[in-house]
N, C-alpha and C positions, 0 to 999 in steps of 0.2 A: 213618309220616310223623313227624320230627321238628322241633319246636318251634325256628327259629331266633332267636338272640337279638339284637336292637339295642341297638346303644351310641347314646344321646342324651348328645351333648357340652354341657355346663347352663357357661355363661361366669360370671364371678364381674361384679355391678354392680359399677364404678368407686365407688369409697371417697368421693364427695361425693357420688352418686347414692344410696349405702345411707345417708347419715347425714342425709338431709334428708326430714322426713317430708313427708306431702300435705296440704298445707293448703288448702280450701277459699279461696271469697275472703271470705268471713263473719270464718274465721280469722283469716285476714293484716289485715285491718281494727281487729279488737278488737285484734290483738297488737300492731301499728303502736298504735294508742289505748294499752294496757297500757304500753308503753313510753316514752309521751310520760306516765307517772303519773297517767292517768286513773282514774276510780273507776267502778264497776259502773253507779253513777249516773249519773256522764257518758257514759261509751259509750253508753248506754239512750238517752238522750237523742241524744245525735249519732248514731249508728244508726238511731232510732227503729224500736227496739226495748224491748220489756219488761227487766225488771230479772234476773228468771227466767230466761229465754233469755240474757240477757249470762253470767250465774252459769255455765251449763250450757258455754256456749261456753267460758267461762273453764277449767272443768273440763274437758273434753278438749280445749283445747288443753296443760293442764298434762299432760295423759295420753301424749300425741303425741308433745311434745317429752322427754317422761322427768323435767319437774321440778317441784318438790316446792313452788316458789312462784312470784306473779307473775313478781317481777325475773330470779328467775334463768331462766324461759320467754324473755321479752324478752332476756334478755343470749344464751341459746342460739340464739334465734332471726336474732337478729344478726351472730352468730359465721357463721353459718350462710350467710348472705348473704339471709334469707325476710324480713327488715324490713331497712330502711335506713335 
């Protein structure tokens, strides 16, 4: 008995579907607030949410989007079409 082989055709995502990561809506909230130059403090507050959890979130959203500070997350993210 020989082992036949399948070809599985794998299609490449459309070039704005690989560059736009998945952001929660927790995400898109802080990052909308990040962008309007809120502080850990204010989002905490208008979330109501802890200062911790804002940090965390802030940190992987900076993970997600690939950058290295608030603005430039906000400015990627905008680029992106993920805040408005």
């Amino acid at each position: 008995m020989t082992l036949a082989t399948r070809s599985v055709a794998y299609s490449q995502p459309s070039e704005s579907l690989a560059l736009k990561p998945v952001l929660t809506t927790r995400d898109r909230a802080v990052l909308d607030l990040i962008g309007k130059g809120k502080t850990n403090n204010e989002i905490a507050n208008e979330l109501k949410l802890s200062v911790p959890t804002v940090k965390l979130s802030v940190s992987n959203l900076l993970a997600k989007l690939g950058s290295s500070s608030r603005h430039s997350a906000a400015e990627k993210a905008y680029e992106l079409g993920v805040i408005g």
